[in-house]
mmCIF file of the N, C-alpha and C atoms, coordinates in Angstrom:
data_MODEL
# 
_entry.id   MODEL 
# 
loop_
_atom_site.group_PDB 
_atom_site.id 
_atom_site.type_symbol 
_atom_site.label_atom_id 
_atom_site.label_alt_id 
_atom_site.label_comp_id 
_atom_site.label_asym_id 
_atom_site.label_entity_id 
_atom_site.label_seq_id 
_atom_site.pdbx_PDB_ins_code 
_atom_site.Cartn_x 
_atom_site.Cartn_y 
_atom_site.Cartn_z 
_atom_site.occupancy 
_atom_site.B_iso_or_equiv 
_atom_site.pdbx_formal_charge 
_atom_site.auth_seq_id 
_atom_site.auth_comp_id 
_atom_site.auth_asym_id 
_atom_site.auth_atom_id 
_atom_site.pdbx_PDB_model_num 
ATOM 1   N N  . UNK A 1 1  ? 74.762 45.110 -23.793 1.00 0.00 ? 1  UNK A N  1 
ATOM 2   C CA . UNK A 1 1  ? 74.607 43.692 -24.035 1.00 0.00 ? 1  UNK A CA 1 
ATOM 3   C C  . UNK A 1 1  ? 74.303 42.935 -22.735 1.00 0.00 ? 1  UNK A C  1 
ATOM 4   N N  . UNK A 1 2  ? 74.673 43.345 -21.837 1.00 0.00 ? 2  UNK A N  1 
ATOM 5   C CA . UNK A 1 2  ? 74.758 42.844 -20.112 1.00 0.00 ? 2  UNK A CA 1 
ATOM 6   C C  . UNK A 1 2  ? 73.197 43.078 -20.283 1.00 0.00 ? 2  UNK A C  1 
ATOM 7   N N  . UNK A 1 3  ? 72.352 43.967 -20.197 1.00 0.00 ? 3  UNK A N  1 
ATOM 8   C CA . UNK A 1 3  ? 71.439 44.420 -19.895 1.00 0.00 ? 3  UNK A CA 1 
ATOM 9   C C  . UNK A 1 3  ? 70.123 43.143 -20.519 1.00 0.00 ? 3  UNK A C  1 
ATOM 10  N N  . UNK A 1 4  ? 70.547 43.112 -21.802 1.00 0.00 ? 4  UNK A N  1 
ATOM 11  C CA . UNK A 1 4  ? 69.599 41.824 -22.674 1.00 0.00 ? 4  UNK A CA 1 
ATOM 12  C C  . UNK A 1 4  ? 69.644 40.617 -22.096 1.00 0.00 ? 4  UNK A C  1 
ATOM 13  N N  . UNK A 1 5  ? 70.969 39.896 -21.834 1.00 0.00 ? 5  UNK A N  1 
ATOM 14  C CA . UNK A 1 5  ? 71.290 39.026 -21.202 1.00 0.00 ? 5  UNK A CA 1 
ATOM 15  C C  . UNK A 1 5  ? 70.717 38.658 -19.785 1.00 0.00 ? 5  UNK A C  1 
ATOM 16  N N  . UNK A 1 6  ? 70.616 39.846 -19.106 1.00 0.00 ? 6  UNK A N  1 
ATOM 17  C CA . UNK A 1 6  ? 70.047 39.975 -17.768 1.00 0.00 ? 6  UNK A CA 1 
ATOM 18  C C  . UNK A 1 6  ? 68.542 39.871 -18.218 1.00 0.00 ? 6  UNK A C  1 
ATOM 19  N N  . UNK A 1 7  ? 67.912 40.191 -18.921 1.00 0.00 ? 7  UNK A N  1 
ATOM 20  C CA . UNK A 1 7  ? 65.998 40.575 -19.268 1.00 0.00 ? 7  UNK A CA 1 
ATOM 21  C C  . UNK A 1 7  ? 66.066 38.940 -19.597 1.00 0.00 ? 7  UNK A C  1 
ATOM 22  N N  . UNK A 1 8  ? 66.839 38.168 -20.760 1.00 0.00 ? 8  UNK A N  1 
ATOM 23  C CA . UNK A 1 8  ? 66.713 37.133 -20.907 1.00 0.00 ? 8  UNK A CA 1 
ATOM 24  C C  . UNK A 1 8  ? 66.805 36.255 -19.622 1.00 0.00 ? 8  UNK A C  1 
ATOM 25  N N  . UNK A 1 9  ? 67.319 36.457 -18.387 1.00 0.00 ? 9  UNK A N  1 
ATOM 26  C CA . UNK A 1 9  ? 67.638 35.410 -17.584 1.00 0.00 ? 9  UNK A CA 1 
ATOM 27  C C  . UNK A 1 9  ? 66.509 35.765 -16.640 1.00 0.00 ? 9  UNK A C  1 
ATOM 28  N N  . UNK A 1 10 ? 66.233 36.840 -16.532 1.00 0.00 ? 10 UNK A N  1 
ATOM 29  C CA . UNK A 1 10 ? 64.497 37.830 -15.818 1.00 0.00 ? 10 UNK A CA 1 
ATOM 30  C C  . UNK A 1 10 ? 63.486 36.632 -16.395 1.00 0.00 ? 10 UNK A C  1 
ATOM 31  N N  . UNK A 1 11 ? 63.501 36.485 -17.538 1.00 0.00 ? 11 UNK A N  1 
ATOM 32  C CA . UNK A 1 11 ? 62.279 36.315 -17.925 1.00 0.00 ? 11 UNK A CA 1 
ATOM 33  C C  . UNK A 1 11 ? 62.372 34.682 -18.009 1.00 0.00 ? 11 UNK A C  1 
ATOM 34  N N  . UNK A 1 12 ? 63.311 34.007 -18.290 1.00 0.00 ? 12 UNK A N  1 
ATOM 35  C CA . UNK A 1 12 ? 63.329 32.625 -17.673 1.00 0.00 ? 12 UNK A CA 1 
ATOM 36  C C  . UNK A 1 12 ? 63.237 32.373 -16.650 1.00 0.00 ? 12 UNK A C  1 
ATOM 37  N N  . UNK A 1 13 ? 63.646 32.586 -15.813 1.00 0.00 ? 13 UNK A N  1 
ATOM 38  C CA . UNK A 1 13 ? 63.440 32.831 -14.321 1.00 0.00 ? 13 UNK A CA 1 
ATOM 39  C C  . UNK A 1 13 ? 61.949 32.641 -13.692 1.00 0.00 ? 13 UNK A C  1 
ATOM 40  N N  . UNK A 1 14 ? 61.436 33.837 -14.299 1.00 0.00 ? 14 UNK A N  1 
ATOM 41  C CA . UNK A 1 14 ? 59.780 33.844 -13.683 1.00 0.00 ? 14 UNK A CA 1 
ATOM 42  C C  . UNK A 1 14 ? 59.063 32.586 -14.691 1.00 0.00 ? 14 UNK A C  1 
ATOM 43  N N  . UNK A 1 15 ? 59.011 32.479 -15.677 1.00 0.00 ? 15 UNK A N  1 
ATOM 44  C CA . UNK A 1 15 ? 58.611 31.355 -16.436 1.00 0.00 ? 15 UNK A CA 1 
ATOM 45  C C  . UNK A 1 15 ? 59.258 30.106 -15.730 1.00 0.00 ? 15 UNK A C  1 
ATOM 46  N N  . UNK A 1 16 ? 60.631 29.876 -15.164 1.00 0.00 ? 16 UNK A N  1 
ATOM 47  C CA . UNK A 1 16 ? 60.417 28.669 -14.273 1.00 0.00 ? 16 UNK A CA 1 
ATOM 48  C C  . UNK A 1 16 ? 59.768 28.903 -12.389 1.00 0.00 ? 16 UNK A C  1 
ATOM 49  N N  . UNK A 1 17 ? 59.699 29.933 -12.502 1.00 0.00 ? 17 UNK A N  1 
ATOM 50  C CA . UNK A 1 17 ? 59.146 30.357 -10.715 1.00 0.00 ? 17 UNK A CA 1 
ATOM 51  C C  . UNK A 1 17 ? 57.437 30.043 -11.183 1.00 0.00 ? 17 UNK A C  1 
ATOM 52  N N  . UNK A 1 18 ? 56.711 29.895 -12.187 1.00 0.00 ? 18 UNK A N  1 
ATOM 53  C CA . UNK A 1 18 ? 55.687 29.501 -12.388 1.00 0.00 ? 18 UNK A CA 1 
ATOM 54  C C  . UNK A 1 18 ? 55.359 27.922 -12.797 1.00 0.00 ? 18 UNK A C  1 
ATOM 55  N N  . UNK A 1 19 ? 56.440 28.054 -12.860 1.00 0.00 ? 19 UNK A N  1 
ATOM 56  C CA . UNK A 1 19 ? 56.166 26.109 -13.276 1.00 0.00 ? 19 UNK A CA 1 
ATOM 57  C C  . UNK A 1 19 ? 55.660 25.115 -12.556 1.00 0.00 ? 19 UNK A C  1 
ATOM 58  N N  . UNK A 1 20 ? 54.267 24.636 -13.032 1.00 0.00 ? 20 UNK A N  1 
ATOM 59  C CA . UNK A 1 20 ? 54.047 23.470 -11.942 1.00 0.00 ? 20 UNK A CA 1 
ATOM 60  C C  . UNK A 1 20 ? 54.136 22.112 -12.318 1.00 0.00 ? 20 UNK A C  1 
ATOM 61  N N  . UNK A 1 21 ? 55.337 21.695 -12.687 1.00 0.00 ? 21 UNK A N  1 
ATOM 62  C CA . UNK A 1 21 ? 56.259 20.960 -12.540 1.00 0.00 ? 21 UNK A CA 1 
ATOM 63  C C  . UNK A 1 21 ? 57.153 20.760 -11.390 1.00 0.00 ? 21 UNK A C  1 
ATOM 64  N N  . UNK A 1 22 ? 57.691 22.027 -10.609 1.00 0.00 ? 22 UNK A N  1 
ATOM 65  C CA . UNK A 1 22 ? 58.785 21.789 -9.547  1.00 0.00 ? 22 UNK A CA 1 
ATOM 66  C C  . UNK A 1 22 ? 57.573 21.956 -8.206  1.00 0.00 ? 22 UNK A C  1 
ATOM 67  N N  . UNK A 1 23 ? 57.915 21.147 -7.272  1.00 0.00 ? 23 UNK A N  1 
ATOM 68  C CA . UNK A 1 23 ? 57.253 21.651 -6.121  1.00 0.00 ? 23 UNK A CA 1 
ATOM 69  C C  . UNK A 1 23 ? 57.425 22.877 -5.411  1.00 0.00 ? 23 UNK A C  1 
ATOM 70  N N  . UNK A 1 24 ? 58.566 22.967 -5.813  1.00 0.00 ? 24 UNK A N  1 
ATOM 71  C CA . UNK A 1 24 ? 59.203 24.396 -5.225  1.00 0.00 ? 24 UNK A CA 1 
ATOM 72  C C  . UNK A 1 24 ? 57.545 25.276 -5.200  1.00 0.00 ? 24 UNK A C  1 
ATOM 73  N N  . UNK A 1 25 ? 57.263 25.352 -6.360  1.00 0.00 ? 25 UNK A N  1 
ATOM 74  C CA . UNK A 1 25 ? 56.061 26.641 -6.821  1.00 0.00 ? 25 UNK A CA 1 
ATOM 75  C C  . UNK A 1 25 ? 54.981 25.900 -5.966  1.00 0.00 ? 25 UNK A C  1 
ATOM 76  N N  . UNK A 1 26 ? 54.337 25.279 -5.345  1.00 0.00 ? 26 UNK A N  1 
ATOM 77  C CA . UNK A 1 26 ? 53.231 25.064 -5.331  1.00 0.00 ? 26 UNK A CA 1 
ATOM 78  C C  . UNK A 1 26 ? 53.377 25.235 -3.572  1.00 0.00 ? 26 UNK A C  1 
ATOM 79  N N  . UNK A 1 27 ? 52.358 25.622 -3.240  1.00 0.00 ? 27 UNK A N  1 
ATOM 80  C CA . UNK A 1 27 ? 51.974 25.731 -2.017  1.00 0.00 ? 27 UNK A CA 1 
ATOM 81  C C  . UNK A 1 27 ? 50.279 25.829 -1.757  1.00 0.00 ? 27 UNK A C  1 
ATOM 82  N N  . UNK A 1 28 ? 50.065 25.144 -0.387  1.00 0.00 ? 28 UNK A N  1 
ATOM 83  C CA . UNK A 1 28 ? 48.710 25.131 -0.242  1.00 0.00 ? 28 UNK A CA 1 
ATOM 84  C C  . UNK A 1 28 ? 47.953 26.681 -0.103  1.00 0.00 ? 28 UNK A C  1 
ATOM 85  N N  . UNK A 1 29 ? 47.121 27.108 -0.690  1.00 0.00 ? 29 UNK A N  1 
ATOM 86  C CA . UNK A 1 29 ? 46.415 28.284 -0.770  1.00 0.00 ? 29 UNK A CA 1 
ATOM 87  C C  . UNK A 1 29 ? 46.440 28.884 -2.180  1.00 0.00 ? 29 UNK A C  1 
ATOM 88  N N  . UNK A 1 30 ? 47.340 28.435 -2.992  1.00 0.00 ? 30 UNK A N  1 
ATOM 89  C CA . UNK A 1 30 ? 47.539 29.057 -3.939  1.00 0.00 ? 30 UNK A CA 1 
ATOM 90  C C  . UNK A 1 30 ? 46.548 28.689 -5.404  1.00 0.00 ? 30 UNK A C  1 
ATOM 91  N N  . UNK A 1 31 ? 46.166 29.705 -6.072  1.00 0.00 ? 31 UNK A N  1 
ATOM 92  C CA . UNK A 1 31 ? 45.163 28.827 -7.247  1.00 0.00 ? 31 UNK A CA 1 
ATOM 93  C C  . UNK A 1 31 ? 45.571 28.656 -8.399  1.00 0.00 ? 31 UNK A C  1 
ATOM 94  N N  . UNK A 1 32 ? 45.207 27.420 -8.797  1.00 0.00 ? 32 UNK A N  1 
ATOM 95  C CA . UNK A 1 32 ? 45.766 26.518 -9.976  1.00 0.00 ? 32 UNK A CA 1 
ATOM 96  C C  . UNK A 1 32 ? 44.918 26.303 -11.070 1.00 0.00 ? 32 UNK A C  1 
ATOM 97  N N  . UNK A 1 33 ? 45.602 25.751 -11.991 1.00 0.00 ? 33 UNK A N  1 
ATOM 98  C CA . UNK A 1 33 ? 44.351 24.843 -13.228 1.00 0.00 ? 33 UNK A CA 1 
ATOM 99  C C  . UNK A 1 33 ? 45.387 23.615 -13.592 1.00 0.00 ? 33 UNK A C  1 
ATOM 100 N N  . UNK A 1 34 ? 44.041 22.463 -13.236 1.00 0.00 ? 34 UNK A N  1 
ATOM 101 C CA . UNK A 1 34 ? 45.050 21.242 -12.842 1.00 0.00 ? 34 UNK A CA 1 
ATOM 102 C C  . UNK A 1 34 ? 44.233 20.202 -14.073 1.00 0.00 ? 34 UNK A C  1 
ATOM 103 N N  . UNK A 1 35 ? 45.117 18.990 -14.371 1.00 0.00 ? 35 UNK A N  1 
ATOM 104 C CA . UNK A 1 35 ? 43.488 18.218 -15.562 1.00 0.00 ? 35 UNK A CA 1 
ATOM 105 C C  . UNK A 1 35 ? 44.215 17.172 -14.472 1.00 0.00 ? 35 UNK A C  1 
ATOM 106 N N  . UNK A 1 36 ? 42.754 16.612 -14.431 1.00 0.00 ? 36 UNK A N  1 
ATOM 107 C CA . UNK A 1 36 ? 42.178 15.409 -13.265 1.00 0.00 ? 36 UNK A CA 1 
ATOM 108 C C  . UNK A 1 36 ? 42.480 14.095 -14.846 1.00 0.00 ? 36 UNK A C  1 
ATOM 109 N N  . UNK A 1 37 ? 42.671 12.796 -13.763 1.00 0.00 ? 37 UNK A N  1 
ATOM 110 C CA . UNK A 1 37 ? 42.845 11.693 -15.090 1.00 0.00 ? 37 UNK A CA 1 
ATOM 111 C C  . UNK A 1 37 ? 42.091 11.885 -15.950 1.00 0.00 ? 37 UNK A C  1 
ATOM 112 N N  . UNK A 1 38 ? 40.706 11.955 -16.029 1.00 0.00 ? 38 UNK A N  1 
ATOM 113 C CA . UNK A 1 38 ? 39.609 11.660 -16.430 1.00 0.00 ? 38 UNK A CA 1 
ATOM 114 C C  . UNK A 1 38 ? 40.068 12.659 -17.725 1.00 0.00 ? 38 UNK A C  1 
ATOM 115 N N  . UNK A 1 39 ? 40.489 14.102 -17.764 1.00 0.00 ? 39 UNK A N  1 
ATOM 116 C CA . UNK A 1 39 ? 40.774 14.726 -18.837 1.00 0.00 ? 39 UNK A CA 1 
ATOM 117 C C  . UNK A 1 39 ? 42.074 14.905 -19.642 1.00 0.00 ? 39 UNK A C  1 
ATOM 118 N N  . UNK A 1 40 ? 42.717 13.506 -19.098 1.00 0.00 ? 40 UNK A N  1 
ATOM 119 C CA . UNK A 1 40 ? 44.053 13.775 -19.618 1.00 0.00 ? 40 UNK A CA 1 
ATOM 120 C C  . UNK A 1 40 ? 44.124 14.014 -20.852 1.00 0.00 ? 40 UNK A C  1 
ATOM 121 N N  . UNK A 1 41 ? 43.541 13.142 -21.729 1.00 0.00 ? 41 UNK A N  1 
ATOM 122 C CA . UNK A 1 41 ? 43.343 12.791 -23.238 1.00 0.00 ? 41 UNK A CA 1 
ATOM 123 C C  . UNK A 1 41 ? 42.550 14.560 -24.123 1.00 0.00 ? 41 UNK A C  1 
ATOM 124 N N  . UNK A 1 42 ? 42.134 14.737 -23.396 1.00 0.00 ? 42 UNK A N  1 
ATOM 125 C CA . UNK A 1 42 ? 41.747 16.344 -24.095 1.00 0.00 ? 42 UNK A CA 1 
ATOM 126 C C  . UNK A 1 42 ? 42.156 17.837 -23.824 1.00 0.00 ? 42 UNK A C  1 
ATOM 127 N N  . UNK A 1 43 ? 43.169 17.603 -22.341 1.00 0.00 ? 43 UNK A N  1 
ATOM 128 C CA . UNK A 1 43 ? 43.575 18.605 -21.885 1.00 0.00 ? 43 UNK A CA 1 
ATOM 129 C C  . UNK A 1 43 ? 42.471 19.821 -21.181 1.00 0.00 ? 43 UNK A C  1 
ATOM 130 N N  . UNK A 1 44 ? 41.070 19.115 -20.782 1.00 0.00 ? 44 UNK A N  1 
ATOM 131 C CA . UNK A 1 44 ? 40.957 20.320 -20.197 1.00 0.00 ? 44 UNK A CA 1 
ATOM 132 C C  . UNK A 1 44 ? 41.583 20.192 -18.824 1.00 0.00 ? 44 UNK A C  1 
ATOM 133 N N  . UNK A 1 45 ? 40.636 21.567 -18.379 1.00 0.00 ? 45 UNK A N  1 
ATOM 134 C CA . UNK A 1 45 ? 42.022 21.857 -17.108 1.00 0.00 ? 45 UNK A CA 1 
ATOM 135 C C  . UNK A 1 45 ? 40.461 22.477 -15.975 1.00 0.00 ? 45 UNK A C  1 
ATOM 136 N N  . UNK A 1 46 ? 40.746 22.216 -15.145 1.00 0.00 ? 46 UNK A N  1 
ATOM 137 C CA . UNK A 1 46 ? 39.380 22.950 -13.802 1.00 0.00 ? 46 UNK A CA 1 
ATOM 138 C C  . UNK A 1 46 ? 40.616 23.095 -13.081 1.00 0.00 ? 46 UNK A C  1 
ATOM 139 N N  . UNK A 1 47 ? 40.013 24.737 -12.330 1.00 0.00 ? 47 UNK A N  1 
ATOM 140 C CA . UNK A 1 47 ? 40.717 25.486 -11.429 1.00 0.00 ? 47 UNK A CA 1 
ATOM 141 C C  . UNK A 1 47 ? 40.059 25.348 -10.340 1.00 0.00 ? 47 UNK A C  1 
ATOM 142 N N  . UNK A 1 48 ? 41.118 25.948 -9.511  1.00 0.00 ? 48 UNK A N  1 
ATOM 143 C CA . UNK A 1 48 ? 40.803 25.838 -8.201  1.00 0.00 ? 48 UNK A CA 1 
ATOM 144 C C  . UNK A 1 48 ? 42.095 26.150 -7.160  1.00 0.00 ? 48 UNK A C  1 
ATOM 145 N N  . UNK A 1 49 ? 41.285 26.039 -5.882  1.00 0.00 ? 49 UNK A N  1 
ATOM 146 C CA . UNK A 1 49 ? 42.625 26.691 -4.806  1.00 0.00 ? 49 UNK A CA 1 
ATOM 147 C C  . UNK A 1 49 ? 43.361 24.974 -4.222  1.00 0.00 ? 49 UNK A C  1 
ATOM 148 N N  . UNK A 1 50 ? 44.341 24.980 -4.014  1.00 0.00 ? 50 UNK A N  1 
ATOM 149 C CA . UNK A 1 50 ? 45.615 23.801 -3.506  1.00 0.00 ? 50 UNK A CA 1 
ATOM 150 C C  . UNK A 1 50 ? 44.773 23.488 -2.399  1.00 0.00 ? 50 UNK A C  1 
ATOM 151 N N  . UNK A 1 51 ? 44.608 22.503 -1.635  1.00 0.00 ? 51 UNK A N  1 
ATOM 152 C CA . UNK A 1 51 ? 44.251 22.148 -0.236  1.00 0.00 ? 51 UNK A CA 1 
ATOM 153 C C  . UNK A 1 51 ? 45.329 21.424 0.405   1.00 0.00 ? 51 UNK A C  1 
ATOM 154 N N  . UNK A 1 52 ? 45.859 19.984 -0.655  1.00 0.00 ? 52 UNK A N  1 
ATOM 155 C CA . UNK A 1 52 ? 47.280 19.379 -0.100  1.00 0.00 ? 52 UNK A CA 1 
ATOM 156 C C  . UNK A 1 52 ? 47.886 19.077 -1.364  1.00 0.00 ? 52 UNK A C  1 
ATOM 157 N N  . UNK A 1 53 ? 49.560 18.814 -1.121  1.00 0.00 ? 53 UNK A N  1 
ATOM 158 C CA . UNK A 1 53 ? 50.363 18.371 -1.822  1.00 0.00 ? 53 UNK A CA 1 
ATOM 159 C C  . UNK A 1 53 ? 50.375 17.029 -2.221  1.00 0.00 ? 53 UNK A C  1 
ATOM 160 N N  . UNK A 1 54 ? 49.940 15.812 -3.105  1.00 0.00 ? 54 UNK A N  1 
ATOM 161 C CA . UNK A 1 54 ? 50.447 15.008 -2.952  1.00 0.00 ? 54 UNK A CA 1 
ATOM 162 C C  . UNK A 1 54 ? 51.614 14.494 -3.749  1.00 0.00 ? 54 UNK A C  1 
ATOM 163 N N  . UNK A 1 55 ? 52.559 14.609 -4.436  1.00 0.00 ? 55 UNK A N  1 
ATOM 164 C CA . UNK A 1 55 ? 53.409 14.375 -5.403  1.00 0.00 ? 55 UNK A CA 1 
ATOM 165 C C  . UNK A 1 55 ? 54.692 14.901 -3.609  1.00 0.00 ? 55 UNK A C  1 
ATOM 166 N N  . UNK A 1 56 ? 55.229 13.701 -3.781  1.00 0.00 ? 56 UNK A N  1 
ATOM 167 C CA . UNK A 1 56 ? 56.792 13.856 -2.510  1.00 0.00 ? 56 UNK A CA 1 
ATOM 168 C C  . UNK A 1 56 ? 57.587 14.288 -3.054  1.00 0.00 ? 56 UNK A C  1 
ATOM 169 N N  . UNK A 1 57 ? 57.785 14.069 -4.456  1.00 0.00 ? 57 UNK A N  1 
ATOM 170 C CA . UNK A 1 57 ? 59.199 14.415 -5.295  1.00 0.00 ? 57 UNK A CA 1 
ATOM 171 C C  . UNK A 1 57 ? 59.457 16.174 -5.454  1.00 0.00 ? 57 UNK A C  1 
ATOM 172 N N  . UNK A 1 58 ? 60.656 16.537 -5.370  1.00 0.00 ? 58 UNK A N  1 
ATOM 173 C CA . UNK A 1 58 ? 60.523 18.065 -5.878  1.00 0.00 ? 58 UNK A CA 1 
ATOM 174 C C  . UNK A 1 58 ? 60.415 18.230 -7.548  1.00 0.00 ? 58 UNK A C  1 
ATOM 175 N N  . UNK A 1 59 ? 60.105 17.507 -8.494  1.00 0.00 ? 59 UNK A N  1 
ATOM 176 C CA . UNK A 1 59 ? 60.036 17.351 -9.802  1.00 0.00 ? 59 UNK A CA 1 
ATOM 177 C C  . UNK A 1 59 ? 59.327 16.247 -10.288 1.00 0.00 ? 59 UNK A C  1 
ATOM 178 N N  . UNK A 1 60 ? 58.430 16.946 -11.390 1.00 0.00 ? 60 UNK A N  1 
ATOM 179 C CA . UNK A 1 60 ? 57.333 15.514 -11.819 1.00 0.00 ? 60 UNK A CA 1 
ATOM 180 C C  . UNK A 1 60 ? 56.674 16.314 -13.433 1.00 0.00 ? 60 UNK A C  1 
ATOM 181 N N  . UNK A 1 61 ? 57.890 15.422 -14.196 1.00 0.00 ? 61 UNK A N  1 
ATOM 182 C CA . UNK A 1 61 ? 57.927 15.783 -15.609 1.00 0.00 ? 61 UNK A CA 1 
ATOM 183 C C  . UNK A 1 61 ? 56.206 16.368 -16.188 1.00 0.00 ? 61 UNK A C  1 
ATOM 184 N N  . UNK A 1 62 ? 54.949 15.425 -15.548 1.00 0.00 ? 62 UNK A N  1 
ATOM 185 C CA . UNK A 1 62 ? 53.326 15.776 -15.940 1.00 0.00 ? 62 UNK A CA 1 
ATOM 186 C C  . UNK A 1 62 ? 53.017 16.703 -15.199 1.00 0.00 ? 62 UNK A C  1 
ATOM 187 N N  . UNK A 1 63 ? 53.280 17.245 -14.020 1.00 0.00 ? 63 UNK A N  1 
ATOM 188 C CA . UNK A 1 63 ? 52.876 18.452 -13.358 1.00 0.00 ? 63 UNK A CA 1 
ATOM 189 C C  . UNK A 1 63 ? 52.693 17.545 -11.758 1.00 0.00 ? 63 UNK A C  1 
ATOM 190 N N  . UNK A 1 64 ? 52.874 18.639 -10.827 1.00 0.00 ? 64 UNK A N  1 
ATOM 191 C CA . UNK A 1 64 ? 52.441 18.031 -9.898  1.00 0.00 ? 64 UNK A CA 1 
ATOM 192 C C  . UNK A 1 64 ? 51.709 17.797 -8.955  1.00 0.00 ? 64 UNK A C  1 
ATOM 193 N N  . UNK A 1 65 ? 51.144 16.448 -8.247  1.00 0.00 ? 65 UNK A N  1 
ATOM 194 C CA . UNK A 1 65 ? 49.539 16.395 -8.142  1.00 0.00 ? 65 UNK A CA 1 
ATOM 195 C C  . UNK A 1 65 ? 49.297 16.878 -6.856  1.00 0.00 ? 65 UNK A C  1 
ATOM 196 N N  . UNK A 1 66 ? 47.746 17.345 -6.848  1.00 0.00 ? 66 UNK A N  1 
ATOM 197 C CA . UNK A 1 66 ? 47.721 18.231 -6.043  1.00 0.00 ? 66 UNK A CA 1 
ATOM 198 C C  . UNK A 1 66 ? 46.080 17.940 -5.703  1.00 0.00 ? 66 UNK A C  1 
ATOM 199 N N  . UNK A 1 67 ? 45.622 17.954 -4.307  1.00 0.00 ? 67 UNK A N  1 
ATOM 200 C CA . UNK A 1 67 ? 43.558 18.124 -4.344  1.00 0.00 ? 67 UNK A CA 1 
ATOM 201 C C  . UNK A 1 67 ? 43.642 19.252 -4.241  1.00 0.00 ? 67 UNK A C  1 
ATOM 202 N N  . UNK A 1 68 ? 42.505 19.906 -4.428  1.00 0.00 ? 68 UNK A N  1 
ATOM 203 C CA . UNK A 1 68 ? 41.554 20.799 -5.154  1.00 0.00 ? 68 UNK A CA 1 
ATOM 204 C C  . UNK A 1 68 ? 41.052 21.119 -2.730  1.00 0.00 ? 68 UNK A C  1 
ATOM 205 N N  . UNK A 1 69 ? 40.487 22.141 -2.902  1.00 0.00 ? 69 UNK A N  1 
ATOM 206 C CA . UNK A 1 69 ? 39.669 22.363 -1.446  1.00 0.00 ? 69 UNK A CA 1 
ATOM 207 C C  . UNK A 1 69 ? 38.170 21.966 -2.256  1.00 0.00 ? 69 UNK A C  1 
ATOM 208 N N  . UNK A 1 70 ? 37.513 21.763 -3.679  1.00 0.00 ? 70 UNK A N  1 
ATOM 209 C CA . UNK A 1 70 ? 36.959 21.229 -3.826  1.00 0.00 ? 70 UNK A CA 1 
ATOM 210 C C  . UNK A 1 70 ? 36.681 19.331 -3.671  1.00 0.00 ? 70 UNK A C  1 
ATOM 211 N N  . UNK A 1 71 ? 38.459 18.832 -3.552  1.00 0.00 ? 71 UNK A N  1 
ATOM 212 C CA . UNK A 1 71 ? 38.419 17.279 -3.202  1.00 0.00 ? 71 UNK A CA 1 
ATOM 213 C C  . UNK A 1 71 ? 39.130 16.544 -4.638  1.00 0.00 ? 71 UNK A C  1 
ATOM 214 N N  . UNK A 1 72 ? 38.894 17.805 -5.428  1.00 0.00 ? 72 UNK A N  1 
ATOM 215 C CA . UNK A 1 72 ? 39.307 17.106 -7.039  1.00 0.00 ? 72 UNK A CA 1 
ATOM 216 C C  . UNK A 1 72 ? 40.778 16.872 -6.911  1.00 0.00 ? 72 UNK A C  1 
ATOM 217 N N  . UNK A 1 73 ? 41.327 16.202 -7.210  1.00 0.00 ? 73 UNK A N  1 
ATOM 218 C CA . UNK A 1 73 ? 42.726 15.337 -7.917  1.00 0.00 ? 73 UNK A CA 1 
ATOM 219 C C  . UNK A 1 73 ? 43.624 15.456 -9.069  1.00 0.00 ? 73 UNK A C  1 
ATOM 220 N N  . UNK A 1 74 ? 44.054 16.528 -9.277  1.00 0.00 ? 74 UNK A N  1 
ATOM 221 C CA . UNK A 1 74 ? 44.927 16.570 -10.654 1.00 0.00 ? 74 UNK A CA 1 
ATOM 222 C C  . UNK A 1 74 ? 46.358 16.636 -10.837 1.00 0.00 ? 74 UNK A C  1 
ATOM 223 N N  . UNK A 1 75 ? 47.429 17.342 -11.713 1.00 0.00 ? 75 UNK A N  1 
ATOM 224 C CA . UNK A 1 75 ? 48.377 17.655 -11.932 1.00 0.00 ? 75 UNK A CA 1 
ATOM 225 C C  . UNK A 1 75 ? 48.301 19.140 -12.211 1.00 0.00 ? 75 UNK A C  1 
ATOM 226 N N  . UNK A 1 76 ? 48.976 19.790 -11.353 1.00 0.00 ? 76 UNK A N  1 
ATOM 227 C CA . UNK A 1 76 ? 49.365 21.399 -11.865 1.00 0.00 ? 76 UNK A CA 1 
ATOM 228 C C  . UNK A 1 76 ? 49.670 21.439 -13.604 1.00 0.00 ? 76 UNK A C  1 
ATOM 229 N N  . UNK A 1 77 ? 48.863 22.206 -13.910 1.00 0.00 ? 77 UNK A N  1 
ATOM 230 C CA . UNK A 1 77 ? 49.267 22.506 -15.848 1.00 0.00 ? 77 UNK A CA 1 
ATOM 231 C C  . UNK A 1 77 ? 49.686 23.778 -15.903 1.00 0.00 ? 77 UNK A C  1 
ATOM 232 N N  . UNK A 1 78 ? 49.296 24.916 -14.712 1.00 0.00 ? 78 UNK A N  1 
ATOM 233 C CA . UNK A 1 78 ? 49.531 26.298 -14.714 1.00 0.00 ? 78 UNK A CA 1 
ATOM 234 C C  . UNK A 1 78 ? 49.061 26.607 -13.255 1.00 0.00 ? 78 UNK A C  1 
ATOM 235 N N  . UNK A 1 79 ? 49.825 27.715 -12.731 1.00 0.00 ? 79 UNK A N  1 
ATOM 236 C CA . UNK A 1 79 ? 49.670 28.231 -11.791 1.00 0.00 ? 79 UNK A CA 1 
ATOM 237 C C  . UNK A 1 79 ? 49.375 29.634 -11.681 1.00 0.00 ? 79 UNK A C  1 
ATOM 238 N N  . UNK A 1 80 ? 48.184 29.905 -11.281 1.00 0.00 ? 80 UNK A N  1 
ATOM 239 C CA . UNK A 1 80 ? 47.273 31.262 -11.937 1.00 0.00 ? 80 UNK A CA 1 
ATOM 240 C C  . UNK A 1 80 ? 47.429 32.676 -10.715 1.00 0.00 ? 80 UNK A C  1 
ATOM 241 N N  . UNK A 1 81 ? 48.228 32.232 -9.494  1.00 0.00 ? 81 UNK A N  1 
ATOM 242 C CA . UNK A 1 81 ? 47.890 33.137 -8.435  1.00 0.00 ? 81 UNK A CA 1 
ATOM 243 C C  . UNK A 1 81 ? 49.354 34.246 -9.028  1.00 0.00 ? 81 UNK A C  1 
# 
């Protein structure tokens, strides 16, 4: 029973170590799929690699925002690296 308990807390774990929601996860270099304002309303999402952080908070319920080394502007929706 220890053993399930432990896989269950494994696997929450990495599902929050991927979350880009916490800043914790995000670091510059790393590649993302972020939706820029412009796509909030339909959810798409354009990828790309981190260049800077901008969101100060360590938590940001929409994801957190981040430019693109392309220059683009979004919110982390998933973190793909």
């Amino acid at each position: 029973m220890n053993k399930i308990a432990d896989l269950k807390t494994l696997s929450l774990h990495k599902t929050q170590n991927m979350d880009g929601k916490r800043l914790d996860n995000i670091k510059a270099g790393i590649e993302v799929a972020i939706v820029q304002k412009a796509d909030q309303r339909s959810g798409v999402t354009t990828e790309g690699v981190v260049k800077d952080i901008l969101t100060k908070s360590s938590f940001h319920p929409h994801g957190i925002k981040v430019r693109l080394t392309t220059g683009k502007i979004g919110r982390v929706k998933e973190i793909l690296d």
